[in-house]
ROLUM-157325 format. One record per atom (N, C-alpha, C, O, CB): x negated, y negated, z; residue in one letter. Coordinates in steps of 0.05 Angstrom, whole numbers, plus 5000, padded with zeros to 4 digits. Each point is the difference from the previous one (the first is absolute). Glycine has a CB too. Layout:
XYZA/...
END
This chain:
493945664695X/502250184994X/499050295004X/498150104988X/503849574979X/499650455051X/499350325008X/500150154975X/502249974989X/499750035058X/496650164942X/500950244982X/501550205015X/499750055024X/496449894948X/505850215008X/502250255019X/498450125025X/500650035024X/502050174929X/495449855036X/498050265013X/499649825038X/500350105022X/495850114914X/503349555055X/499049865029X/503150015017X/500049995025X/495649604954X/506650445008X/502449945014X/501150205015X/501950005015X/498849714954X/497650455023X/500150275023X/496750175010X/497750014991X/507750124979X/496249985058X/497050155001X/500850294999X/502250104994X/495149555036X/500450474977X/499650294981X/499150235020X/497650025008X/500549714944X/503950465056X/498550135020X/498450324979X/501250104981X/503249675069X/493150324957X/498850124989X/500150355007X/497950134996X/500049385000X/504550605013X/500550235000X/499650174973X/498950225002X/503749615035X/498250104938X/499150104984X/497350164988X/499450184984X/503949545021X/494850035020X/497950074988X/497550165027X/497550005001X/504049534957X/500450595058X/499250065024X/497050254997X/497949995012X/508049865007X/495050344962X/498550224993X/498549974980X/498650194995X/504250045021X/497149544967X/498449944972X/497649855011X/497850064992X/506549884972X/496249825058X/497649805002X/500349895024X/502150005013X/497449884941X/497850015053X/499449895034X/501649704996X/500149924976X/493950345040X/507149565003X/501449785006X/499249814983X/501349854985X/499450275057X/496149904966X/499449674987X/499850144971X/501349844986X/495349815056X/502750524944X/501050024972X/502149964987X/500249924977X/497650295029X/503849855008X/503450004990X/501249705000X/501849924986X/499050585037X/497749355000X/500149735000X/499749784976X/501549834990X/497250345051X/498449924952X/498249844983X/501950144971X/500649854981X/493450085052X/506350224968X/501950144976X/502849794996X/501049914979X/497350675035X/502749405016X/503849884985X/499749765006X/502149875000X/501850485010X/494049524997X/499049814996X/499649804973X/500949784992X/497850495044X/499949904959X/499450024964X/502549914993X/500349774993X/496450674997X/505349715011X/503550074992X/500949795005X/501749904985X/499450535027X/497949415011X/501649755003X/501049955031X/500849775002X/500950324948X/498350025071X/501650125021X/497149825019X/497649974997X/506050644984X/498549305038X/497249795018X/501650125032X/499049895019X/499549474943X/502650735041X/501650165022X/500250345005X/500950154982X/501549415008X/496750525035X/500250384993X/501250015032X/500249885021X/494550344940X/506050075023X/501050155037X/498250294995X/501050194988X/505649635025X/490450174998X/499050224994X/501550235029X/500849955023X/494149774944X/504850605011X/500850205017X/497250155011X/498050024986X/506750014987X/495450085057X/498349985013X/499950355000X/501650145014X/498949315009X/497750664962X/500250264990X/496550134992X/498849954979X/507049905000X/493650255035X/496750124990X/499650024970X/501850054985X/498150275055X/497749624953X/499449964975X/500049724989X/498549934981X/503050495017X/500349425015X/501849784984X/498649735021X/498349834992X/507550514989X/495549675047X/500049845022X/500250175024X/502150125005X/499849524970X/495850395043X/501050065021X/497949815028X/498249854995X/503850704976X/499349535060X/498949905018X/496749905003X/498450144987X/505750135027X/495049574996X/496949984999X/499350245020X/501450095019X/497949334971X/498650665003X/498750185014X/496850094985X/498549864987X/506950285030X/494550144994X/496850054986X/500849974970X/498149944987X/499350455050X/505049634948X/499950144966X/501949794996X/501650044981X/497650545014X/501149125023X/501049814979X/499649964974X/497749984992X/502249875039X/501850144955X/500350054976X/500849674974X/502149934989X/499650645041X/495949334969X/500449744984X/501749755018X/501649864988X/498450474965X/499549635070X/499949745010X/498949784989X/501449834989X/498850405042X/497049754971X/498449804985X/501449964977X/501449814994X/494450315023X/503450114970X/501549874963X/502249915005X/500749804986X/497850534981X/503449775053X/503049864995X/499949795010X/501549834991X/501050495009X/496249635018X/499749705016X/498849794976X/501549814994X/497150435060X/499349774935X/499249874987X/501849944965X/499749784988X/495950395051X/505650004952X/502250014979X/501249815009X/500249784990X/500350654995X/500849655041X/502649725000X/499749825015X/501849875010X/501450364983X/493049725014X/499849695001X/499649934975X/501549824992X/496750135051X/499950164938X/499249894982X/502649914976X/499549824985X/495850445030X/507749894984X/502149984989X/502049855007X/502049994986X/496750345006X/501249565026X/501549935019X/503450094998X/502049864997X/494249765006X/503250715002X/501950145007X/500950105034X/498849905019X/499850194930X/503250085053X/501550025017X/501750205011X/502250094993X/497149574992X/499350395033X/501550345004X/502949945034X/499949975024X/493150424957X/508349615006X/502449915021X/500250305013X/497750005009X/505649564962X/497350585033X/500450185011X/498450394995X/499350104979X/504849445023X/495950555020X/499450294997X/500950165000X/501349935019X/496949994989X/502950364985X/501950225006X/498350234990X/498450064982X/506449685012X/496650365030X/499050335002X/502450154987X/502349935006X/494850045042X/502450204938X/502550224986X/501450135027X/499050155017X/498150024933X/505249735049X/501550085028X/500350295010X/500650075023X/501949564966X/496850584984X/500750214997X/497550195021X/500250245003X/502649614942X/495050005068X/498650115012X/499349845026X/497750025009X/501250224949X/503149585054X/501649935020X/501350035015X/501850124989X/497549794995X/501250085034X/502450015017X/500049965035X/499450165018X/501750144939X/499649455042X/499849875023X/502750135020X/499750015025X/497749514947X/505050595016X/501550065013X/500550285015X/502050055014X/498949604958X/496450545020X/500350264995X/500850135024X/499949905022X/497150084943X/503950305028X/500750055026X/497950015025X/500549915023X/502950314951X/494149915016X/497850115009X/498149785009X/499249824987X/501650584983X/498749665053X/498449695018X/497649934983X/499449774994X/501550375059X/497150244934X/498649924985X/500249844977X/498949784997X/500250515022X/502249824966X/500949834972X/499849755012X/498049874992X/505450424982X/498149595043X/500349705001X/498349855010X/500649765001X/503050314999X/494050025011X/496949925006X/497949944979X/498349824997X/502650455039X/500049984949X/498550004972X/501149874979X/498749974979X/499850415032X/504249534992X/500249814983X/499349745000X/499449844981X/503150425016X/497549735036X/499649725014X/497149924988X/499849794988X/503250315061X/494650064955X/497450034996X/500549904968X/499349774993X/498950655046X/502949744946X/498349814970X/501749774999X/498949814987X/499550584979X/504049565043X/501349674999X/497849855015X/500149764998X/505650345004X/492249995014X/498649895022X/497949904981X/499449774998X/501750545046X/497849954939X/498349924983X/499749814976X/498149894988X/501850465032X/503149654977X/500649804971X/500149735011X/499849804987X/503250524985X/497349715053X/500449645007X/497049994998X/499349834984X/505450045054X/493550254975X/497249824993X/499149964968X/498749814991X/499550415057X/502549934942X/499949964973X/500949744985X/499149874981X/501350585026X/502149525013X/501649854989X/498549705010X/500949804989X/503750575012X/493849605013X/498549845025X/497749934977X/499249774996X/501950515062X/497949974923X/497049924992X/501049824977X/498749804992X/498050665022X/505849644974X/500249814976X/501949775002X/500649884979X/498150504995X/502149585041X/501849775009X/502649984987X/500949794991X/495249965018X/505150474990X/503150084997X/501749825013X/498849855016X/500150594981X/504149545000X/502049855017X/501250235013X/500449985024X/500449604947X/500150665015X/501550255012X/499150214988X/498850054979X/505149755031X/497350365015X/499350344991X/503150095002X/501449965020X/492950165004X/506550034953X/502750094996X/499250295010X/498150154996X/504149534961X/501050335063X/499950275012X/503750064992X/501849874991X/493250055058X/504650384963X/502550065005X/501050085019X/498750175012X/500849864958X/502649935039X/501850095022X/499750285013X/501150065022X/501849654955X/495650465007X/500250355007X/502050114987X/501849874989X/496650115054X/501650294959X/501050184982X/501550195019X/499150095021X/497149854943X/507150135024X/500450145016X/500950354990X/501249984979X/499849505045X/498850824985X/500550184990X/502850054985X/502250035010X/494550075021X/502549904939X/502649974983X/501850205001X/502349984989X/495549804984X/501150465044X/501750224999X/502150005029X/502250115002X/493650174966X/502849575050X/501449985024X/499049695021X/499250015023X/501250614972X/499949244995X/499349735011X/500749865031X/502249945009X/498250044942X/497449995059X/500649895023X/502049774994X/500749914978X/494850235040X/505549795011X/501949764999X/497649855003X/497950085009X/507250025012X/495649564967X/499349815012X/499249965022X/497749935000X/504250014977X/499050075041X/500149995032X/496950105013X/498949915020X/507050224979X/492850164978X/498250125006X/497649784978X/497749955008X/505250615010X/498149354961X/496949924982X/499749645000X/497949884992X/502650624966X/501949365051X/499949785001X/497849915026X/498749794998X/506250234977X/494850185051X/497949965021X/497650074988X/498549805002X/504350305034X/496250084954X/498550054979X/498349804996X/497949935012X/505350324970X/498549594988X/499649794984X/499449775017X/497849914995X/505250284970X/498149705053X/499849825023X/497350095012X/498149894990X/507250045020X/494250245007X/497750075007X/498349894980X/499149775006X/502550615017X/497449724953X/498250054981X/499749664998X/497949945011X/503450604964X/500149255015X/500449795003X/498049815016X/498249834995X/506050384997X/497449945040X/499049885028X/496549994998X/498549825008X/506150415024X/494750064951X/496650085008X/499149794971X/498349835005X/501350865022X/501249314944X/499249874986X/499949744994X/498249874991X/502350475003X/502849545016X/499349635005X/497149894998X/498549954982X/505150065053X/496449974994X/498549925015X/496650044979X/499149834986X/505050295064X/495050054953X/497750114980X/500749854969X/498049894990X/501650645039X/502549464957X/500349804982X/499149724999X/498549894985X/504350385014X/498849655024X/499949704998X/496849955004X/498949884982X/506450015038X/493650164996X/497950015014X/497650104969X/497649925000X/505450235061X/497649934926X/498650054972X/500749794976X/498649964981X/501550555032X/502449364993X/500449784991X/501850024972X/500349824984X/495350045041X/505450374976X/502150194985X/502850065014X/500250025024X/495750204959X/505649805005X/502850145012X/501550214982X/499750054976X/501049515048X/501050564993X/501450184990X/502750014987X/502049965013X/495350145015X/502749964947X/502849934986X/500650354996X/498650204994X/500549214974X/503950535041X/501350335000X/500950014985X/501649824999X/499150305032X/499650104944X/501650044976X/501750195007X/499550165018X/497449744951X/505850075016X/502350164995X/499150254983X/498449954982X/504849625021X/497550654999X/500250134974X/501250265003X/500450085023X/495849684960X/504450375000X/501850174993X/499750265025X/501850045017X/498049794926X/497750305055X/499450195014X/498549895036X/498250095014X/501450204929X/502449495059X/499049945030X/502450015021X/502150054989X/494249634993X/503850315034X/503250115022X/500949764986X/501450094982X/498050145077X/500749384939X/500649794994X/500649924976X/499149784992X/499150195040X/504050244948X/500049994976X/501649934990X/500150024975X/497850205026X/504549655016X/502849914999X/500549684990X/498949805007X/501850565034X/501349684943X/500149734984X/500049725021X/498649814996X/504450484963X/498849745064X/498749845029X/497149885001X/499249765000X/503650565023X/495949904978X/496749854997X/499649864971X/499149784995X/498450635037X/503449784949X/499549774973X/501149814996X/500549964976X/498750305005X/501549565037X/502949764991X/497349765007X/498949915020X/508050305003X/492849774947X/497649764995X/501249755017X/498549915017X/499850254927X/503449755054X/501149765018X/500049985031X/499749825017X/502950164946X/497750245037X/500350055033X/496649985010X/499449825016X/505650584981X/493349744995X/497850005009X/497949814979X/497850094996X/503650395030X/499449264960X/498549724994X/498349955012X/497650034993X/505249804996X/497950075033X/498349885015X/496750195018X/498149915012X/507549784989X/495350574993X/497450225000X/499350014976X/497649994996X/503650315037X/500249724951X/498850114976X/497049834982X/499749794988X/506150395010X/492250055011X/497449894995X/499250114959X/498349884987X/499950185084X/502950114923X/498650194975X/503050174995X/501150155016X/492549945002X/507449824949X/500950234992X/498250144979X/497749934998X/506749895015X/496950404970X/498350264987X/502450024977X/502449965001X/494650365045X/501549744939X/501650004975X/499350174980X/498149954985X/502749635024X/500850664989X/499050204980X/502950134994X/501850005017X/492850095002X/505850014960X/502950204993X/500150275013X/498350155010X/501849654943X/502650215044X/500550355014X/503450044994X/501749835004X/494050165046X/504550284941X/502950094997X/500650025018X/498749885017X/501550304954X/502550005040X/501849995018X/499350375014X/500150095023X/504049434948X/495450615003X/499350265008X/497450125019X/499650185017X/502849804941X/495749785026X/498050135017X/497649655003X/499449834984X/501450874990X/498549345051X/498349825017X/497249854981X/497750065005X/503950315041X/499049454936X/497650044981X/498749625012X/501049865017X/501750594927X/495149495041X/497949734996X/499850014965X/498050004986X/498250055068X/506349954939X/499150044971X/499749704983X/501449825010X/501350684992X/495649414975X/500249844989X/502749874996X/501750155009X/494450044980X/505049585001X/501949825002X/500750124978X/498250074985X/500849515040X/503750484968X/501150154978X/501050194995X/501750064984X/496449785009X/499950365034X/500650274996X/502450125014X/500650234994X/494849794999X/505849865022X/501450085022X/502549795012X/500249854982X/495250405027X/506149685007X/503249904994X/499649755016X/501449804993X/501950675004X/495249505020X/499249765008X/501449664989X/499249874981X/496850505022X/505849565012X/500949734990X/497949774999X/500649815013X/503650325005X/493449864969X/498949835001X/500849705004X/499649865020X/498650504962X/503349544988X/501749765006X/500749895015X/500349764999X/500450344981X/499850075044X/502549865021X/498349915020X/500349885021X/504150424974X/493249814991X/496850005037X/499649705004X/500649905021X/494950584965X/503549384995X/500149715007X/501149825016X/499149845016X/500350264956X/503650005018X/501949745009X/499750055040X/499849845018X/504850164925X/495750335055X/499550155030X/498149955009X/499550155019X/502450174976X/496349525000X/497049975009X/499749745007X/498449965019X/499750374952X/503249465017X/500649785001X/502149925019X/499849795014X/498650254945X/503750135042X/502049985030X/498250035024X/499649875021X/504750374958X/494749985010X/497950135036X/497849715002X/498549955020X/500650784972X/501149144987X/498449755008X/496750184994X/498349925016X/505849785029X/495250454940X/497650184996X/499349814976X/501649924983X/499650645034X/495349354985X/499249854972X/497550124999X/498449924983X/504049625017X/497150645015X/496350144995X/500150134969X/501850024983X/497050205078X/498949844939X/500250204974X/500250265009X/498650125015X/498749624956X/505350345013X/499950355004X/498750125000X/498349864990X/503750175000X/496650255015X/498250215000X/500850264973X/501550195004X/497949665056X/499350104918X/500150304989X/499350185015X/497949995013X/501349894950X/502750345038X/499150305007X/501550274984X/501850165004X/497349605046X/499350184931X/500250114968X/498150275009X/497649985002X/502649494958X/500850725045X/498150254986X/500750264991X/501250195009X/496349645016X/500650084945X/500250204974X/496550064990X/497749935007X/507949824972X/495650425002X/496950044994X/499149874979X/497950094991X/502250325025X/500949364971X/499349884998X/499349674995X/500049844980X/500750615022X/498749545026X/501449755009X/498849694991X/501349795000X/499850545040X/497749704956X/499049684983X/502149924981X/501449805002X/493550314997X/505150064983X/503149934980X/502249955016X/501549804998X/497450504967X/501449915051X/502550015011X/500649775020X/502149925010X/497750594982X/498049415011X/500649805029X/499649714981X/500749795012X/496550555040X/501949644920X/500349684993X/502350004986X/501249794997X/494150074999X/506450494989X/502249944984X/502249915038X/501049785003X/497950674931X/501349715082X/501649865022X/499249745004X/502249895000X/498450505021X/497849444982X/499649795005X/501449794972X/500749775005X/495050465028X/504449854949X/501249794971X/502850085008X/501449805005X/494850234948X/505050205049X/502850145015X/501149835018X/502149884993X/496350545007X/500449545026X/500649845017X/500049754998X/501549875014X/497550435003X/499049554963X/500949744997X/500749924981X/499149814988X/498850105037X/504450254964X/501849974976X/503250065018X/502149984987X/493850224965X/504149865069X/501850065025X/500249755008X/502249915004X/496650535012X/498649384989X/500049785011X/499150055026X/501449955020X/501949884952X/494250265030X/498450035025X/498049875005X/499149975022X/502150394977X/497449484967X/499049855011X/499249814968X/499550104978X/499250245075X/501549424952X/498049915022X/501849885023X/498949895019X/497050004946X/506150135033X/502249775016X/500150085030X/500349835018X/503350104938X/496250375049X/500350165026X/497749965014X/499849865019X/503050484963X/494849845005X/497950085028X/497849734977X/498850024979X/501650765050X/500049044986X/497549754991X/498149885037X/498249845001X/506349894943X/496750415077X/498549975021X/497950225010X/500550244997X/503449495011X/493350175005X/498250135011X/502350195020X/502349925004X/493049684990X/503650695020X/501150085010X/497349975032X/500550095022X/503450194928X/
END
């Protein structure tokens, strides 16, 4: 029988500026949580290179735990695959380049990206960032698969692809690899704990269950202080009925 905590996994943005990966691991571990989506952020997790940063230890934590890191993400906010500027979109290309080997050393399933970003004050059409995005795609595939990883594209608020169209969980089932689950009002763009914010939780199930979705969801809870905050959401959510009945499959 899963405890709440196993019935979801836990992405570790919260803890991006406090502690290196495999700490934060062996920490919500402790908590209960056998599933992560670490964020790929200096200090915390970043690319191998000369100043890899706790590979070994993390490698060895989640053999010795037999935990599980499903996916990677970079904070989109220092991204942008769509940009206008040829540079930008080289240099973005370069650390998505770098996270896939990363993603290679610890044997991830995906690296969550985003679509690119477009200027909120005067936005390109489509027409200009969808070639973009395609491009960026064309150069990272390939380098994915080949690392033995793939690429799952997230929706989100501040990306050109933010239209309820892309969010129609039914429509896109049969892609749908990872949802994310955190609160947010209507005013302003939040990852807030379950509670705080207008979020229909309730209704997420049954919608998750149409889309034919049975993985375990992803927390992406961040507050300051998130250990509480991320096990009182977790009793939240499966008093919603998230779990154990929903996410009881490996992802």
């Amino acid at each position: 029988m899963k405890t709440q905590a196993e019935c979801f996994g836990c992405n570790t943005y919260s803890y991006i500026r406090s502690e290196p990966a495999h700490r934060c691991i062996a920490r919500l571990a402790d908590l209960g949580f056998r599933k992560f989506e670490l964020m790929v952020h200096p200090g915390h997790l970043w690319p191998p290179g000369p100043n890899a940063e706790g590979l070994i230890d993390l490698r060895r934590i989640l053999g010795a735990g037999g935990l599980e890191v499903v996916t990677l993400n970079m904070p989109n906010i220092d991204v942008n695959i769509a940009a206008a500027a040829p540079e930008m979109r080289a240099r973005s290309l370069a650390m998505l380049i770098g996270t896939i080997r990363l993603a290679s050393e610890i044997g991830v399933h995906g690296i969550v990206i985003g679509p690119g970003k477009a200027n909120p004050l005067f936005p390109a059409d489509a027409a200009e960032l969808v070639p973009h995005f395609f491009a960026a795609l064309n150069a990272l595939c390939p380098l994915a698969k080949s690392a033995g990883t793939a690429l799952w594209v997230e929706n989100m608020p501040f990306a050109y692809l933010p239209a309820i169209d892309e969010l129609m969980l039914v429509r896109c089932g049969k892609r749908l690899r990872l949802v994310h689950l955190s609160d947010t009002g209507r005013q302003q763009y939040r990852h807030d704990p379950v509670g705080h914010g207008s979020v229909p939780f309730h209704d997420i199930p049954a919608m998750l269950r149409d889309a034919s979705y049975y993985e375990s969801p992803m927390l992406e809870i961040i507050s300051r202080n998130p250990d509480n905050d991320i096990l009182d959401s977790v009793e939240k959510l499966t008093a919603f009925g998230f779990a154990p009945t929903v996410a009881v499959s490996s992802a």
